[in-house]
C-alpha positions in Angstrom: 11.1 -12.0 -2.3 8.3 -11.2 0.4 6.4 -8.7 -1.4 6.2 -10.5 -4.8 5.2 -13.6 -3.3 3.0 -12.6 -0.7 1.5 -9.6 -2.2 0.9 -10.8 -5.9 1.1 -14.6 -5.6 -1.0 -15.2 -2.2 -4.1 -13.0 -3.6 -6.6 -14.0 -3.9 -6.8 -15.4 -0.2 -6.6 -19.4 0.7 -9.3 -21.5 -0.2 -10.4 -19.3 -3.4 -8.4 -21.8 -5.8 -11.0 -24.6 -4.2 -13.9 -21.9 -4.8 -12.6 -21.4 -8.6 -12.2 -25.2 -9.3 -15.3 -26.4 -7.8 -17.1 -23.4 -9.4 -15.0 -25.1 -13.2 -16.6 -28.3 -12.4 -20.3 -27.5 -11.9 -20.2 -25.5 -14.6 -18.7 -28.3 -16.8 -21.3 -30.8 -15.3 -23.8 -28.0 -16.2 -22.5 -27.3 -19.9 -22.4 -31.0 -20.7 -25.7 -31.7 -19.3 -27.4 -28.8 -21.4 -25.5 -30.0 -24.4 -26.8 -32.8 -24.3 -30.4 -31.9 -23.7 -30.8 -28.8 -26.4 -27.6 -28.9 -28.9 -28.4 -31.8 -31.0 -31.5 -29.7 -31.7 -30.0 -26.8 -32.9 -28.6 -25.6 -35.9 -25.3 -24.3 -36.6 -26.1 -20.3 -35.8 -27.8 -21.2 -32.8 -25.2 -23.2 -31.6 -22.6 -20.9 -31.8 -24.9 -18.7 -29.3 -25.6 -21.1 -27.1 -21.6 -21.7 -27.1 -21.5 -17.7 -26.5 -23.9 -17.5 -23.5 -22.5 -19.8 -21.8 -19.0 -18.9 -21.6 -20.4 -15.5 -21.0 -22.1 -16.8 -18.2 -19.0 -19.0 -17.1 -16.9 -15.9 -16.7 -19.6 -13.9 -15.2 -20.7 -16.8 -12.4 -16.6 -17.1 -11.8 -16.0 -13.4 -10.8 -19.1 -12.9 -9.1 -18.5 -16.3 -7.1 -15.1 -14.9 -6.1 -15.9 -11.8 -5.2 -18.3 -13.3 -2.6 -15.4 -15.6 -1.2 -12.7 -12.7 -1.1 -15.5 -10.0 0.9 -16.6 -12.7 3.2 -13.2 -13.2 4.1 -11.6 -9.4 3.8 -8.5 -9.3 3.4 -6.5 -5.9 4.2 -4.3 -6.4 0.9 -5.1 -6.3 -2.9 -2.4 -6.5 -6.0 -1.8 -3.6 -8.3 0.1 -3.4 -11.5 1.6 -0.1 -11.1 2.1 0.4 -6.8 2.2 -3.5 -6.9 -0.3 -3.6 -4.2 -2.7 -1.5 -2.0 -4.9 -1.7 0.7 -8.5 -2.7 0.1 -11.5 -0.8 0.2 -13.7 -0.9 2.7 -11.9 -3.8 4.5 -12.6 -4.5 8.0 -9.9 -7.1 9.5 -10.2 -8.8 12.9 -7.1 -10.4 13.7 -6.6 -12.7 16.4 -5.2 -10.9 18.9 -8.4 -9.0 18.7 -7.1 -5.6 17.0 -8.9 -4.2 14.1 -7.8 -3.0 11.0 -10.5 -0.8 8.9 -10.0 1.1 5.6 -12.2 4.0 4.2 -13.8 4.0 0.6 -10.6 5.3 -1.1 -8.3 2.5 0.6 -6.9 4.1 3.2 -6.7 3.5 7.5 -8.7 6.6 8.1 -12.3 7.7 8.8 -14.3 8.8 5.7 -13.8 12.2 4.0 -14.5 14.8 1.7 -12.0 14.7 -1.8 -12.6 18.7 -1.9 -11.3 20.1 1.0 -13.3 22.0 2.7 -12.8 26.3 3.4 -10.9 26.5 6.9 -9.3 22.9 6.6 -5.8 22.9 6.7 -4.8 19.0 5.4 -2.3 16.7 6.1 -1.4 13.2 3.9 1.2 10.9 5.5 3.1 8.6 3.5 5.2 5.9 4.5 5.5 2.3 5.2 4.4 0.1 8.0 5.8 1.8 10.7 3.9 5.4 9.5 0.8 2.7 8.6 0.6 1.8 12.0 1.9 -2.4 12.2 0.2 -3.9 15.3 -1.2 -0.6 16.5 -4.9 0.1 17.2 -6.7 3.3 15.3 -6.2 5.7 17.5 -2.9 5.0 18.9 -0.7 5.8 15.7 1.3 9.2 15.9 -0.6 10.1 12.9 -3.9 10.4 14.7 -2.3 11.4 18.1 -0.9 14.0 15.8 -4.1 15.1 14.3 -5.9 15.0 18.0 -2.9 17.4 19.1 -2.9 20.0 16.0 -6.9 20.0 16.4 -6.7 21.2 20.2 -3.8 23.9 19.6 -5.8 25.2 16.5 -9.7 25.1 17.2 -10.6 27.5 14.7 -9.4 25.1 12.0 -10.6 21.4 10.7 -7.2 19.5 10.9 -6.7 16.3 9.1 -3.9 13.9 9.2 -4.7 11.6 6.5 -3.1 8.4 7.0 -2.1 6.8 3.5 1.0 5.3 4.0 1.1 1.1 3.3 3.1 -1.1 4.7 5.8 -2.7 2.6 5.8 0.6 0.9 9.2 2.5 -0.6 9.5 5.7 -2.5 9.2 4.5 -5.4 5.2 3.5 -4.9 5.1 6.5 -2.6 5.8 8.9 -6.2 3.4 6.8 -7.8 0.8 6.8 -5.3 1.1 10.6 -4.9 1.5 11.2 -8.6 -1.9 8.9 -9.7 -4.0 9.5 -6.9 -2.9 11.9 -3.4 -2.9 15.1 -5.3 -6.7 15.7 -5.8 -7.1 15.5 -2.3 -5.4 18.5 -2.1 -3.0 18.2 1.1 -1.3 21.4 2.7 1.6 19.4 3.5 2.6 16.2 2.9 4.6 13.7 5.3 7.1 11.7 4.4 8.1 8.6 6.5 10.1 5.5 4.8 13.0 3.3 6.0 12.5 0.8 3.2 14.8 1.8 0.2 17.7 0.4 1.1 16.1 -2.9 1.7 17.4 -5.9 -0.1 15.1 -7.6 -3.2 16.0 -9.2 -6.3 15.1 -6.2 -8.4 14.8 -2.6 -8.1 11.2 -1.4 -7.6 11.4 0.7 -10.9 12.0 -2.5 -12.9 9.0 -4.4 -11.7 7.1 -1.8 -13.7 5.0 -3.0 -16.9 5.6 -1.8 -19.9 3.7 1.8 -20.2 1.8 0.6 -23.3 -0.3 -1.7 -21.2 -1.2 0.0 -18.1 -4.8 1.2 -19.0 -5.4 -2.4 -20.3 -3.7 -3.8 -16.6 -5.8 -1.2 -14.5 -8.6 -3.2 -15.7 -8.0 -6.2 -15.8 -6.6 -5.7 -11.8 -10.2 -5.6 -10.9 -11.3 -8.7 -12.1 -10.5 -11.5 -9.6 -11.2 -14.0 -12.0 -7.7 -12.5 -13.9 -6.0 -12.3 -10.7 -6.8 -15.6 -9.5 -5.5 -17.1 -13.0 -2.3 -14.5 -12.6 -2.0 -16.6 -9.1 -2.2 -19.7 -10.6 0.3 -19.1 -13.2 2.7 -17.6 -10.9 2.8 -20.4 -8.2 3.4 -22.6 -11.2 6.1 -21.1 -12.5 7.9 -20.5 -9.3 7.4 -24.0 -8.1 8.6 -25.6 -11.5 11.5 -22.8 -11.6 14.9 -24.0 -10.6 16.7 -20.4 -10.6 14.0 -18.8 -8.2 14.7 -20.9 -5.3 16.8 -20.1 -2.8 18.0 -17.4 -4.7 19.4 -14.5 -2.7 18.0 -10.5 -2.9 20.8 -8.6 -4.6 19.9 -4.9 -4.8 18.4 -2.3 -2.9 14.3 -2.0 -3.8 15.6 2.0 -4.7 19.2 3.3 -5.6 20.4 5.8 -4.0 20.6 8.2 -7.3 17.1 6.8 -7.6 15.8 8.0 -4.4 17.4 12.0 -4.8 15.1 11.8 -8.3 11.9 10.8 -6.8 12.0 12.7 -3.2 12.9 15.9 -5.2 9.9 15.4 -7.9 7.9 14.9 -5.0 8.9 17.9 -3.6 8.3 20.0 -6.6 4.9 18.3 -7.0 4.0 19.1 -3.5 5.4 22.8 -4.1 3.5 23.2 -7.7 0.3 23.1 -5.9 0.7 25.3 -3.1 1.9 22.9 -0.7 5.1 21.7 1.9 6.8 18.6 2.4 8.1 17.3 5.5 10.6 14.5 5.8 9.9 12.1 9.3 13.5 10.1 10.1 11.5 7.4 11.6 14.1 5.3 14.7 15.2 2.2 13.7 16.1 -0.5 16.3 19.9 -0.8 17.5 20.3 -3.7 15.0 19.6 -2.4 11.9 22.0 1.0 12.7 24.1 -0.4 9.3 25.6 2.1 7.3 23.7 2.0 4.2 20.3 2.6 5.9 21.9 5.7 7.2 23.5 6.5 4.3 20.1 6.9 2.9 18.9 8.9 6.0 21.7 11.7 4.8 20.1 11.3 1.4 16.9 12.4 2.4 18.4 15.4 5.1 20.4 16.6 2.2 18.0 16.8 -0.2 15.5 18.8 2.9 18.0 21.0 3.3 18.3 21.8 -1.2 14.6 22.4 -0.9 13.7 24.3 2.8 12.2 21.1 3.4 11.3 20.7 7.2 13.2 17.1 8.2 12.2 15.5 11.4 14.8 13.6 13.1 13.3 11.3 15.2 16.1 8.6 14.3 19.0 10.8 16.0 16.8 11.1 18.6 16.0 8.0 19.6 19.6 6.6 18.5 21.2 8.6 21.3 19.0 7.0 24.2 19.3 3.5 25.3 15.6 3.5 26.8 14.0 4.0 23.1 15.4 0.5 22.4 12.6 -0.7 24.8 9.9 0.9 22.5 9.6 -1.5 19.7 7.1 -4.3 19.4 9.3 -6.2 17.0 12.5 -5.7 15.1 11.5 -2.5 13.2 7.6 -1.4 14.8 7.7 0.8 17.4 5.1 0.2 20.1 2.0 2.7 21.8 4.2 5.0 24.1 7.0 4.7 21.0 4.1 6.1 18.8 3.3 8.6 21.3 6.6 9.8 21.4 7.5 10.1 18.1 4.1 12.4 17.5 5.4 14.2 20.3 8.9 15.2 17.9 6.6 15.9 15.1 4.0 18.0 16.2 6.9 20.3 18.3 8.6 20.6 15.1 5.7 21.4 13.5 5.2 24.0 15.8 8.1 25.2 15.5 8.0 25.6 11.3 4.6 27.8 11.5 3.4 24.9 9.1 -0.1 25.6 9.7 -1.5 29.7 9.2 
Protein backbone atom coordinates (compact mmCIF):
# COMPACT_ATOMS: atom_id res chain seq x y z
CA UNK A 1 0.00 0.00 0.00
CA UNK A 2 2.19 3.12 -1.35
CA UNK A 3 0.16 5.88 0.00
CA UNK A 4 -0.39 4.54 3.51
CA UNK A 5 3.13 3.70 3.97
CA UNK A 6 4.76 6.32 2.41
CA UNK A 7 2.50 9.10 3.07
CA UNK A 8 1.45 8.39 6.74
CA UNK A 9 4.24 6.05 8.04
CA UNK A 10 7.46 7.85 6.37
CA UNK A 11 6.39 11.41 7.92
CA UNK A 12 8.05 12.78 9.69
CA UNK A 13 11.17 12.66 7.33
CA UNK A 14 14.43 10.23 8.09
CA UNK A 15 16.54 10.98 10.82
CA UNK A 16 13.67 12.77 12.94
CA UNK A 17 13.18 9.43 15.09
CA UNK A 18 17.18 10.02 16.06
CA UNK A 19 16.20 13.83 16.62
CA UNK A 20 13.08 12.63 18.97
CA UNK A 21 15.19 9.97 20.86
CA UNK A 22 18.21 11.98 21.46
CA UNK A 23 15.99 14.90 22.35
CA UNK A 24 14.14 11.77 25.23
CA UNK A 25 17.49 11.25 26.49
CA UNK A 26 18.79 14.74 27.37
CA UNK A 27 15.84 15.49 28.74
CA UNK A 28 15.90 12.40 30.99
CA UNK A 29 19.56 13.18 31.90
CA UNK A 30 18.20 16.66 32.59
CA UNK A 31 15.06 15.54 34.77
CA UNK A 32 17.16 13.20 36.77
CA UNK A 33 19.87 15.65 37.37
CA UNK A 34 17.36 18.40 38.65
CA UNK A 35 15.70 15.79 40.77
CA UNK A 36 18.21 15.22 42.37
CA UNK A 37 19.51 18.66 43.04
CA UNK A 38 15.94 20.47 44.13
CA UNK A 39 13.24 17.50 44.84
CA UNK A 40 14.40 16.16 48.02
CA UNK A 41 13.77 19.79 49.10
CA UNK A 42 10.45 20.12 48.29
CA UNK A 43 7.30 19.32 49.65
CA UNK A 44 4.64 17.37 48.27
CA UNK A 45 2.54 20.49 46.40
CA UNK A 46 5.67 21.69 45.01
CA UNK A 47 6.67 18.53 43.72
CA UNK A 48 3.81 17.89 41.86
CA UNK A 49 4.61 21.34 40.00
CA UNK A 50 7.88 20.74 39.46
CA UNK A 51 6.58 17.16 37.92
CA UNK A 52 4.05 19.55 35.85
CA UNK A 53 6.68 21.97 34.32
CA UNK A 54 8.68 19.67 33.30
CA UNK A 55 6.71 17.46 31.28
CA UNK A 56 5.16 20.69 30.03
CA UNK A 57 8.43 21.63 28.95
CA UNK A 58 9.29 18.05 27.67
CA UNK A 59 6.47 18.23 25.22
CA UNK A 60 7.04 21.73 24.37
CA UNK A 61 11.11 21.26 23.68
CA UNK A 62 9.95 17.95 21.52
CA UNK A 63 7.69 19.72 19.06
CA UNK A 64 9.55 22.69 18.77
CA UNK A 65 12.82 20.51 18.23
CA UNK A 66 11.04 18.71 15.42
CA UNK A 67 9.65 21.38 13.82
CA UNK A 68 13.24 22.69 13.32
CA UNK A 69 14.44 19.26 11.88
CA UNK A 70 11.28 18.83 9.52
CA UNK A 71 11.71 22.91 7.98
CA UNK A 72 15.38 22.42 7.65
CA UNK A 73 14.84 19.58 5.73
CA UNK A 74 11.29 20.47 3.72
CA UNK A 75 9.66 18.01 2.71
CA UNK A 76 6.86 18.51 -0.18
CA UNK A 77 4.42 16.04 1.76
CA UNK A 78 2.55 16.20 5.14
CA UNK A 79 -0.27 13.60 6.58
CA UNK A 80 -3.83 14.46 7.08
CA UNK A 81 -6.60 12.68 8.79
CA UNK A 82 -9.32 13.47 6.51
CA UNK A 83 -7.44 13.92 2.53
CA UNK A 84 -4.83 11.56 4.11
CA UNK A 85 -2.11 13.78 3.05
CA UNK A 86 -1.39 17.27 1.50
CA UNK A 87 1.27 19.29 0.28
CA UNK A 88 3.17 21.50 2.73
CA UNK A 89 3.12 25.02 3.13
CA UNK A 90 5.55 26.99 2.09
CA UNK A 91 7.85 24.13 1.01
CA UNK A 92 10.64 24.67 -1.22
CA UNK A 93 12.20 21.19 -2.59
CA UNK A 94 15.43 20.89 -4.51
CA UNK A 95 15.72 17.66 -5.90
CA UNK A 96 18.63 16.20 -7.38
CA UNK A 97 18.21 16.54 -10.70
CA UNK A 98 18.15 20.15 -9.95
CA UNK A 99 14.16 20.87 -10.45
CA UNK A 100 12.37 22.78 -7.87
CA UNK A 101 9.23 22.21 -6.27
CA UNK A 102 7.69 25.33 -4.31
CA UNK A 103 4.21 25.61 -2.68
CA UNK A 104 2.37 28.85 -1.74
CA UNK A 105 0.91 29.72 1.91
CA UNK A 106 -2.25 27.65 1.40
CA UNK A 107 -0.31 24.42 0.12
CA UNK A 108 -0.58 24.58 -3.19
CA UNK A 109 2.20 24.69 -6.49
CA UNK A 110 1.28 28.16 -7.38
CA UNK A 111 2.38 31.74 -6.84
CA UNK A 112 0.70 33.55 -3.95
CA UNK A 113 -2.91 35.02 -4.10
CA UNK A 114 -5.71 36.74 -2.97
CA UNK A 115 -8.70 34.25 -1.18
CA UNK A 116 -11.36 37.04 -2.43
CA UNK A 117 -11.18 37.21 -5.86
CA UNK A 118 -10.72 40.13 -7.21
CA UNK A 119 -13.57 42.42 -9.68
CA UNK A 120 -12.51 41.41 -13.38
CA UNK A 121 -10.84 37.98 -12.38
CA UNK A 122 -12.25 35.18 -14.01
CA UNK A 123 -10.74 31.97 -11.81
CA UNK A 124 -9.74 28.66 -12.50
CA UNK A 125 -8.90 25.58 -9.71
CA UNK A 126 -7.51 22.39 -11.22
CA UNK A 127 -7.75 19.28 -9.49
CA UNK A 128 -6.22 16.17 -10.11
CA UNK A 129 -3.42 13.88 -9.40
CA UNK A 130 0.21 13.84 -10.33
CA UNK A 131 -0.07 14.05 -13.80
CA UNK A 132 -2.46 17.54 -13.45
CA UNK A 133 0.24 18.32 -10.32
CA UNK A 134 2.90 18.44 -12.66
CA UNK A 135 5.40 14.96 -11.61
CA UNK A 136 8.92 15.83 -12.91
CA UNK A 137 7.91 19.09 -14.57
CA UNK A 138 9.35 22.48 -13.83
CA UNK A 139 6.82 25.58 -12.79
CA UNK A 140 6.16 26.89 -15.78
CA UNK A 141 6.01 23.99 -17.98
CA UNK A 142 2.73 22.28 -16.65
CA UNK A 143 -0.43 22.72 -19.00
CA UNK A 144 -1.92 24.34 -16.16
CA UNK A 145 0.31 27.41 -16.29
CA UNK A 146 0.87 27.18 -20.17
CA UNK A 147 -2.90 27.28 -19.95
CA UNK A 148 -3.18 30.28 -17.73
CA UNK A 149 -0.29 32.16 -19.99
CA UNK A 150 -2.51 31.32 -23.09
CA UNK A 151 -6.12 32.42 -21.61
CA UNK A 152 -4.25 35.68 -20.26
CA UNK A 153 -3.04 36.71 -23.90
CA UNK A 154 -6.51 35.86 -25.70
CA UNK A 155 -8.31 37.91 -22.86
CA UNK A 156 -6.21 40.96 -21.71
CA UNK A 157 -8.93 42.87 -20.29
CA UNK A 158 -9.29 40.13 -17.59
CA UNK A 159 -6.92 38.73 -14.61
CA UNK A 160 -6.85 34.85 -15.47
CA UNK A 161 -5.89 32.42 -12.95
CA UNK A 162 -5.35 28.77 -13.25
CA UNK A 163 -4.91 27.72 -9.77
CA UNK A 164 -3.05 24.52 -9.58
CA UNK A 165 -4.31 22.43 -6.56
CA UNK A 166 -4.25 19.12 -7.70
CA UNK A 167 -1.78 16.48 -5.53
CA UNK A 168 -0.28 13.71 -6.63
CA UNK A 169 -1.51 10.36 -5.44
CA UNK A 170 -4.78 12.10 -5.31
CA UNK A 171 -8.40 10.28 -6.30
CA UNK A 172 -11.91 11.68 -6.28
CA UNK A 173 -12.50 10.84 -3.26
CA UNK A 174 -9.92 13.50 -1.54
CA UNK A 175 -10.63 15.66 -4.57
CA UNK A 176 -14.69 16.09 -2.90
CA UNK A 177 -13.11 16.49 0.30
CA UNK A 178 -10.58 18.94 -0.69
CA UNK A 179 -13.15 20.93 -2.67
CA UNK A 180 -15.78 20.50 -0.03
CA UNK A 181 -13.42 21.70 3.19
CA UNK A 182 -11.37 24.15 1.62
CA UNK A 183 -11.49 25.09 -2.60
CA UNK A 184 -14.82 26.75 -2.32
CA UNK A 185 -13.94 30.11 -0.57
CA UNK A 186 -11.67 30.72 -3.19
CA UNK A 187 -14.35 31.17 -5.31
CA UNK A 188 -13.31 29.46 -8.76
CA UNK A 189 -15.43 30.18 -12.06
CA UNK A 190 -14.74 26.84 -13.11
CA UNK A 191 -13.29 24.07 -11.81
CA UNK A 192 -10.95 21.33 -13.64
CA UNK A 193 -11.15 18.05 -13.14
CA UNK A 194 -8.18 15.71 -14.01
CA UNK A 195 -7.83 12.09 -12.33
CA UNK A 196 -6.81 8.61 -13.64
CA UNK A 197 -6.39 7.17 -10.17
CA UNK A 198 -9.82 5.55 -9.10
CA UNK A 199 -9.59 2.46 -10.51
CA UNK A 200 -6.24 1.96 -9.02
CA UNK A 201 -5.74 -1.12 -6.93
CA UNK A 202 -5.29 -0.67 -2.75
CA UNK A 203 -6.33 -2.75 0.00
CA UNK A 204 -9.26 -0.59 0.93
CA UNK A 205 -11.49 1.82 -0.67
CA UNK A 206 -10.51 5.53 0.03
CA UNK A 207 -13.90 6.15 1.79
CA UNK A 208 -13.06 3.55 4.43
CA UNK A 209 -9.80 4.93 5.47
CA UNK A 210 -11.91 7.70 6.90
CA UNK A 211 -12.04 8.23 10.88
CA UNK A 212 -14.83 8.12 12.53
CA UNK A 213 -16.75 11.64 12.19
CA UNK A 214 -16.89 12.16 16.03
CA UNK A 215 -13.13 12.70 16.13
CA UNK A 216 -12.19 14.85 13.27
CA UNK A 217 -12.06 18.29 15.07
CA UNK A 218 -10.01 16.45 17.81
CA UNK A 219 -7.60 14.80 14.67
CA UNK A 220 -7.37 18.31 12.77
CA UNK A 221 -5.46 19.21 15.81
CA UNK A 222 -3.62 16.94 16.82
CA UNK A 223 -2.32 16.62 12.77
CA UNK A 224 -0.31 19.71 13.54
CA UNK A 225 1.65 18.57 16.23
CA UNK A 226 4.68 16.56 14.95
CA UNK A 227 5.33 15.42 18.22
CA UNK A 228 1.76 13.17 17.63
CA UNK A 229 2.74 12.43 14.26
CA UNK A 230 6.07 11.30 14.94
CA UNK A 231 4.57 8.86 17.84
CA UNK A 232 1.62 7.90 15.11
CA UNK A 233 4.97 6.93 12.96
CA UNK A 234 6.38 5.01 15.44
CA UNK A 235 3.40 3.10 16.28
CA UNK A 236 2.60 2.33 12.82
CA UNK A 237 6.10 0.92 11.69
CA UNK A 238 5.70 -1.21 14.69
CA UNK A 239 2.71 -2.66 14.00
CA UNK A 240 3.41 -3.28 10.44
CA UNK A 241 6.69 -4.84 11.09
CA UNK A 242 5.40 -7.18 13.96
CA UNK A 243 2.19 -7.90 11.65
CA UNK A 244 2.20 -11.11 9.89
CA UNK A 245 -1.16 -10.41 7.66
CA UNK A 246 0.23 -7.04 6.24
CA UNK A 247 3.02 -8.42 4.43
CA UNK A 248 3.00 -9.35 1.14
CA UNK A 249 -0.50 -8.97 1.14
CA UNK A 250 -1.94 -8.14 -2.23
CA UNK A 251 -4.34 -4.66 -3.03
CA UNK A 252 -7.81 -5.99 -3.67
CA UNK A 253 -10.14 -3.20 -4.53
CA UNK A 254 -10.23 -0.14 -6.50
CA UNK A 255 -9.24 3.11 -4.13
CA UNK A 256 -13.08 4.35 -5.58
CA UNK A 257 -16.04 2.17 -6.89
CA UNK A 258 -17.36 2.84 -9.70
CA UNK A 259 -21.09 3.69 -8.10
CA UNK A 260 -18.78 5.54 -5.76
CA UNK A 261 -17.25 7.72 -8.26
CA UNK A 262 -21.01 8.79 -10.20
CA UNK A 263 -21.85 10.06 -6.29
CA UNK A 264 -18.98 12.19 -5.83
CA UNK A 265 -18.26 13.76 -9.54
CA UNK A 266 -22.07 14.62 -9.54
CA UNK A 267 -21.97 16.33 -5.83
CA UNK A 268 -19.10 18.05 -7.16
CA UNK A 269 -20.81 19.19 -9.94
CA UNK A 270 -23.76 20.46 -8.10
CA UNK A 271 -21.35 22.19 -5.60
CA UNK A 272 -19.60 23.80 -8.36
CA UNK A 273 -23.10 24.82 -10.00
CA UNK A 274 -24.65 26.08 -6.40
CA UNK A 275 -22.15 28.77 -6.46
CA UNK A 276 -22.31 30.16 -9.78
CA UNK A 277 -19.74 28.09 -11.31
CA UNK A 278 -18.80 25.15 -14.31
CA UNK A 279 -16.99 22.10 -14.19
CA UNK A 280 -14.88 20.64 -16.72
CA UNK A 281 -13.82 17.09 -16.92
CA UNK A 282 -9.84 16.70 -18.44
CA UNK A 283 -9.57 12.72 -19.88
CA UNK A 284 -5.90 12.97 -19.15
CA UNK A 285 -3.78 10.03 -21.94
CA UNK A 286 -2.62 7.21 -20.43
CA UNK A 287 0.38 5.24 -21.84
CA UNK A 288 -0.35 2.23 -24.27
CA UNK A 289 0.15 -0.19 -21.29
CA UNK A 290 -2.30 0.81 -18.93
CA UNK A 291 -5.25 0.94 -22.03
CA UNK A 292 -7.08 -2.01 -19.64
CA UNK A 293 -10.60 -1.98 -19.54
CA UNK A 294 -11.46 -0.94 -16.21
CA UNK A 295 -9.55 2.36 -16.41
CA UNK A 296 -11.63 3.03 -19.43
CA UNK A 297 -14.51 1.84 -18.02
CA UNK A 298 -14.15 4.58 -15.59
CA UNK A 299 -13.28 7.20 -18.36
CA UNK A 300 -17.10 6.40 -19.74
CA UNK A 301 -18.06 7.04 -16.15
CA UNK A 302 -16.92 10.38 -15.99
CA UNK A 303 -18.20 11.26 -20.08
CA UNK A 304 -21.55 10.00 -19.06
CA UNK A 305 -22.01 11.74 -16.15
CA UNK A 306 -20.63 15.32 -18.35
CA UNK A 307 -22.93 14.60 -20.68
CA UNK A 308 -26.21 14.31 -17.46
CA UNK A 309 -24.93 17.64 -16.38
CA UNK A 310 -23.75 19.95 -19.76
CA UNK A 311 -20.54 19.36 -18.31
CA UNK A 312 -17.67 20.30 -20.88
CA UNK A 313 -15.36 16.85 -21.05
CA UNK A 314 -12.05 17.10 -22.53
CA UNK A 315 -10.88 14.12 -24.27
CA UNK A 316 -7.36 14.32 -24.44
CA UNK A 317 -7.17 10.30 -23.83
CA UNK A 318 -8.98 9.51 -27.27
CA UNK A 319 -6.76 11.81 -28.62
CA UNK A 320 -3.73 10.77 -27.85
CA UNK A 321 -4.86 6.88 -27.88
CA UNK A 322 -5.36 7.19 -31.71
CA UNK A 323 -1.65 8.36 -32.42
CA UNK A 324 1.36 6.23 -32.03
CA UNK A 325 3.77 9.40 -31.72
CA UNK A 326 1.96 10.50 -28.27
CA UNK A 327 3.47 7.15 -26.88
CA UNK A 328 6.83 9.01 -27.11
CA UNK A 329 5.57 11.83 -24.77
CA UNK A 330 5.74 10.28 -21.37
CA UNK A 331 8.65 10.58 -18.93
CA UNK A 332 7.63 7.43 -17.19
CA UNK A 333 4.85 4.88 -17.23
CA UNK A 334 1.95 7.35 -16.58
CA UNK A 335 3.77 11.28 -16.56
CA UNK A 336 3.67 12.83 -19.64
CA UNK A 337 6.68 14.94 -20.51
CA UNK A 338 7.25 19.07 -21.53
CA UNK A 339 6.00 19.04 -25.21
CA UNK A 340 3.31 16.20 -23.79
CA UNK A 341 2.22 19.03 -21.43
CA UNK A 342 2.29 21.47 -24.03
CA UNK A 343 0.09 19.55 -25.97
CA UNK A 344 -2.44 18.61 -23.78
CA UNK A 345 -2.90 22.57 -22.75
CA UNK A 346 -3.16 22.91 -26.35
CA UNK A 347 -6.67 20.43 -26.27
CA UNK A 348 -7.82 22.35 -23.36
CA UNK A 349 -7.60 25.76 -24.01
CA UNK A 350 -9.21 25.08 -27.75
CA UNK A 351 -11.96 23.45 -26.03
CA UNK A 352 -12.24 26.08 -23.82
CA UNK A 353 -12.54 28.33 -26.54
CA UNK A 354 -14.78 26.64 -28.02
CA UNK A 355 -17.41 26.36 -24.72
CA UNK A 356 -17.36 30.46 -24.29
CA UNK A 357 -16.20 29.39 -20.65
CA UNK A 358 -14.89 32.64 -19.93
CA UNK A 359 -17.45 36.10 -20.55
Amino acid sequence: DEHNHFFRVNYPPTGSEYVFFTYIAFFIVIYSLSAFLFSGNLNKKTKIIFNVVFIALFFTGAEYSLRFFIQSHNTIHRPHPLLFWELSKDAEVIFPDGKEIKTNYYGFRYEEFPIKKPPGEYRFILVGDSTAYGVHIEEGERFSDLLEKDLQQRFPEKKIRVINAAVDGYSTFQIYELITTNLMKYEPDCILYAVNNDSGKDFKEDKDRLPPKSLWGILLELYQSETYLMLKKLAFNYLIKNNDSVQGKAPECARVSPEDLRILLNNIIKTEKEAGGRLAVISLPLPEKHYDAEKIRYKEITREICKNTNSLFIDVYSLWKNDPEKKKLFLDDVHPDEEGNALIEKVILDDLIKENMIK
